[in-house]
C-alpha positions in Angstrom: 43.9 -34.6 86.1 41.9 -36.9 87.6 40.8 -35.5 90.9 39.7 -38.6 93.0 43.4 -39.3 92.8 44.3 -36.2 94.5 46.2 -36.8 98.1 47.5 -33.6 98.6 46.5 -29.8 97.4 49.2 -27.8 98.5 47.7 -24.2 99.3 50.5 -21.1 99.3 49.4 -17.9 100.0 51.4 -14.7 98.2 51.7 -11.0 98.4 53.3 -9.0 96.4 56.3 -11.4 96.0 56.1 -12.8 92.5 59.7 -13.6 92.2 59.9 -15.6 95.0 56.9 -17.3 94.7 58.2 -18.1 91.0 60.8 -19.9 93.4 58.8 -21.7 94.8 56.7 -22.7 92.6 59.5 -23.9 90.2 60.2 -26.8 93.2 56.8 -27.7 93.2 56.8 -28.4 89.3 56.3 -32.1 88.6 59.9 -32.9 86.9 61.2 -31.7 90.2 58.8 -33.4 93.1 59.3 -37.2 93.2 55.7 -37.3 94.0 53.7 -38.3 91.2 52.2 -35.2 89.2 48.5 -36.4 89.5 48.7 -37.2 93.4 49.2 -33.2 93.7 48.1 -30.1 92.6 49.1 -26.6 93.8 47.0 -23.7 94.5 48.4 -20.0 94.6 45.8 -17.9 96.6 47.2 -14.1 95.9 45.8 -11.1 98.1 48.1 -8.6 96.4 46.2 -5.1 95.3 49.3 -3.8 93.6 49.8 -6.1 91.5 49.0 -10.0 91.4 50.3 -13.5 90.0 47.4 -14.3 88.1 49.2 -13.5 84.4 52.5 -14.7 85.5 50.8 -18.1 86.7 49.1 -18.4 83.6 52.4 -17.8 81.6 54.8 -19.7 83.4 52.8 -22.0 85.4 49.7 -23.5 83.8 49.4 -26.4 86.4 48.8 -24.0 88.9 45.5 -22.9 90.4 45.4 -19.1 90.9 42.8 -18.0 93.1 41.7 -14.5 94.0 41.0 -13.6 98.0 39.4 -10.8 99.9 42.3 -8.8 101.0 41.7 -9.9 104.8 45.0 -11.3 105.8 47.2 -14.4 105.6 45.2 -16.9 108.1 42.0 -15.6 105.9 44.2 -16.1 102.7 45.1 -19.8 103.8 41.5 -19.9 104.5 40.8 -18.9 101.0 43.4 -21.5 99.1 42.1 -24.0 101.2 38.1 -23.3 100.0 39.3 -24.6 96.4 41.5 -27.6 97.2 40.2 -30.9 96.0 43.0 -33.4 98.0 42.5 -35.6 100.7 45.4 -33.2 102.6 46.2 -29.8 102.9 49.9 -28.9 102.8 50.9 -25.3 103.6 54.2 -23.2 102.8 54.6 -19.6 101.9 55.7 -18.4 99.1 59.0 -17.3 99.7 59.6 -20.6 100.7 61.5 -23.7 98.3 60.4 -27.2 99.0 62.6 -29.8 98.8 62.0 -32.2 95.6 61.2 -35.1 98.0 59.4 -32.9 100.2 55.5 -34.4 99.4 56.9 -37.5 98.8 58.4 -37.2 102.6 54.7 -36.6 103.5 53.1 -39.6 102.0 55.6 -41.9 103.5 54.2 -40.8 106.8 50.5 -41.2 106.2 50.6 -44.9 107.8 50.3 -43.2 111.5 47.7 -41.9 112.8 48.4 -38.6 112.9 45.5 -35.8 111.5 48.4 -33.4 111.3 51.9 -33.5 110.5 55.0 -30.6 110.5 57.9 -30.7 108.5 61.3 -29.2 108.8 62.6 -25.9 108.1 65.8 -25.1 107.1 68.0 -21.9 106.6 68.8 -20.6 103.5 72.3 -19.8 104.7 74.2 -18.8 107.3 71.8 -17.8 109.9 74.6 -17.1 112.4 73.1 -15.9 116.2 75.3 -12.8 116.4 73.7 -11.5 113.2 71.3 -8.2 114.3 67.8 -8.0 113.5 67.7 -11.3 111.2 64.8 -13.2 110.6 64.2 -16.7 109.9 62.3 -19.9 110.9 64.1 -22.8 111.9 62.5 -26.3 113.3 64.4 -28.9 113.0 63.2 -30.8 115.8 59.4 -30.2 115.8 57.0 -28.8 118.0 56.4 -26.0 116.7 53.7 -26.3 113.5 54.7 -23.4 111.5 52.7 -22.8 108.7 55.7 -22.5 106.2 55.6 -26.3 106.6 52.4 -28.2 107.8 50.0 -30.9 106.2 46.7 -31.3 107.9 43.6 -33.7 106.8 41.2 -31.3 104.8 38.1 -33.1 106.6 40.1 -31.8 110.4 41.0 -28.2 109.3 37.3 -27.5 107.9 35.6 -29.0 111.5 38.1 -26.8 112.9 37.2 -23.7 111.0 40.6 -23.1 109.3 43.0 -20.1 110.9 41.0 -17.9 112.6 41.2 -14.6 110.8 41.0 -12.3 113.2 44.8 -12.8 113.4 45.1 -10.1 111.0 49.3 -10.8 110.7 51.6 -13.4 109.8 51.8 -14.5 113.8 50.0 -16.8 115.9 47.4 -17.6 113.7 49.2 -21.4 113.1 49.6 -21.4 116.8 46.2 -20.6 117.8 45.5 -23.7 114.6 47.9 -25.9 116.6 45.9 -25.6 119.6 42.7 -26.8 118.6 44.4 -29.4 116.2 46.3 -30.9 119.5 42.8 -30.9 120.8 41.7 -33.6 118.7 44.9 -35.7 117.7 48.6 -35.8 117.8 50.8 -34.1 115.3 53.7 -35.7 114.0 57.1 -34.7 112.9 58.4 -35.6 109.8 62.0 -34.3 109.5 62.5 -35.2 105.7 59.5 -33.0 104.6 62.2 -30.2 104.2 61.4 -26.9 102.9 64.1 -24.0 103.5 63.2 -20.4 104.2 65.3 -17.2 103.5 67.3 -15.2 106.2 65.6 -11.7 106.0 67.4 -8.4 107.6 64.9 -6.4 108.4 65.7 -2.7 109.4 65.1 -1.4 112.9 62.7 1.2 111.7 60.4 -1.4 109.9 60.5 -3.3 113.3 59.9 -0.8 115.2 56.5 0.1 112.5 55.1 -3.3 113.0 55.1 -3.1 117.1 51.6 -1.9 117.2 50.4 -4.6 115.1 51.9 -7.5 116.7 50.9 -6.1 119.9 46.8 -6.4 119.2 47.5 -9.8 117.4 49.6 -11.1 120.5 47.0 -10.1 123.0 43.9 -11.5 120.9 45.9 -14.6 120.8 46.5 -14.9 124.4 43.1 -14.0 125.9 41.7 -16.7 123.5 44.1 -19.2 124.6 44.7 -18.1 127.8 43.3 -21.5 129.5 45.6 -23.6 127.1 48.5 -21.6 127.6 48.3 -21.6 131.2 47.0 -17.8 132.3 44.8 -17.7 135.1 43.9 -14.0 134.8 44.4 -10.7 132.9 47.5 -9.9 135.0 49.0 -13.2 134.3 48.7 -12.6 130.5 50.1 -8.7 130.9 53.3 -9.9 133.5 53.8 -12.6 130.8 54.6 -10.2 128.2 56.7 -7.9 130.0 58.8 -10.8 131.2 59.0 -12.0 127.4 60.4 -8.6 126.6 62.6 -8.2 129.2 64.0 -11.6 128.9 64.7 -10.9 125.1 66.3 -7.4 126.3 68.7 -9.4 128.5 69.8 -11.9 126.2 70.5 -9.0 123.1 72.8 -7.5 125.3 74.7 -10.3 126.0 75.2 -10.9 122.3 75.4 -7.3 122.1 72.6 -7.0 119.4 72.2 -3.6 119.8 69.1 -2.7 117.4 67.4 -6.1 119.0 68.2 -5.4 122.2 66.6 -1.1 121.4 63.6 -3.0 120.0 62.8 -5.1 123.0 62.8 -1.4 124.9 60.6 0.0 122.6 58.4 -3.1 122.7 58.0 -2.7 126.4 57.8 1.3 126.4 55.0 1.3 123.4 54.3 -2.4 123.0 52.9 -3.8 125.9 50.8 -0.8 126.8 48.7 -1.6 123.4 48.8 -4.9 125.0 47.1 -4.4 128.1 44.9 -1.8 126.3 43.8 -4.6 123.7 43.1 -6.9 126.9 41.1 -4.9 128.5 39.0 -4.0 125.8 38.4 -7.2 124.7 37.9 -8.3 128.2 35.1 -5.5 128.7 33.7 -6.6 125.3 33.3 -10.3 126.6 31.4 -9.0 129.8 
């Protein structure tokens, strides 16, 4: 492959979730994109400890790039991928994700603006109907929202930037936080046809309930490093945002009489938010 043709390196990060990054992978093979095979390559960046793609790659998928991180995290993974990429672009999507075949294609045609950063859409895989309990699933379908299941970014704007910070240590906020300081510098477009669709997940209450302490700290790092951008003033601003988050979520699972939902949002509030304004204040005290 000759790599001074290279526009895009698309960078998917996997964990323990060879057979749907197989998936995946299998829409990004180049009798399926309408993208031209030498415009693209693809780079798996794996930060399993279990097990790893590495011989399954090298099997099935030869085109592939397998690289090994450092066991630090998604944004770090991303980070990783994108250390090895060799296009003019960076497209990201996870790997339990399935591109559509015109999907990078979709992204080229919208290299004329001037856009540093573009989003595509995600779609359900399914039925994702709103009186389901405890389902999970991004949607955007109208942008705004630069999910990393489905973003392109110039390579030469992400590196300035840093990449995802890694010290958001879960799947949440990192692209977010990467939104912000993209915004920063230039507009990001929406390109609607650059579909990928993502899988409806049930999750069960008590795994939801497991991850509160974790998305507590990586919610309130987020917000005291943002807080200018996203509008708080103070410590207390941040703190009454999130119970008001929760409590609005409480309300509206009732309504729809999701039950397990509507639990959680108590048990976010009774044992979320205290780690909240514990993680605030400690990082507060360690900024003084």
């Amino acid at each position: 492959m000759n790599m001074t043709n290279i526009l895009f390196s698309v960078v998917i990060p996997t964990y323990h979730r060879n057979d749907l990054l197989a998936r995946c992978l299998d829409c990004l093979a180049s009798n399926v994109q309408t993208l031209a095979a030498e415009q693209y390559e693809v780079i798996v960046t794996d930060d399993g400890f279990q097990t790893t793609s590495k011989e399954m790659i090298k099997q099935d998928y030869p085109w592939v790039k397998w690289v090994a991180a450092q066991r630090k995290g998604p944004a770090a993974n991303r980070n990783n991928g994108a250390k090895y990429a060799q296009g003019e672009w960076l497209v990201f999507t996870d790997d339990d994700c399935l591109p559509d075949p015109q999907w990078l294609e979709a992204y080229r045609d919208a290299m004329d603006n001037d856009s540093l950063a573009l989003e595509g859409s995600i779609h359900p895989c399914g039925d994702i109907s709103l009186d389901v309990d405890l389902a999970e699933c991004p949607v955007n379908t109208k942008g705004g929202c630069f999910w990393s299941a489905n973003i392109a970014i110039k390579r030469s704007l992400f590196e300035s930037l840093g990449g995802f910070d890694p010290n958001h240590l879960i799947a949440a906020q990192e692209d977010q936080d990467l939104k912000i300081r993209v915004e920063a510098l230039t507009n990001i477009s929406f390109i609607p046809n650059a579909k990928v669709f993502h899988p409806i997940r049930i999750i069960s209450l008590s795994k939801a309930i497991n991850r509160i302490p974790s998305q507590s700290k990586n919610w309130a790092y987020y917000a005291n490093k943002n807080k200018k951008e996203l509008g708080y003033n103070s410590l207390q601003c941040i703190i009454i945002n999130g119970y008001c988050s929760q409590i609005r979520s409480l309300a509206m699972n009732l309504k729809m009489r999701k039950i397990q939902s509507a639990f959680l949002a108590v048990v976010f509030i009774v044992f979320g938010m205290p780690i909240i304004v514990f993680t605030l204040i400690k990082q507060n005290l360690a900024n003084n």
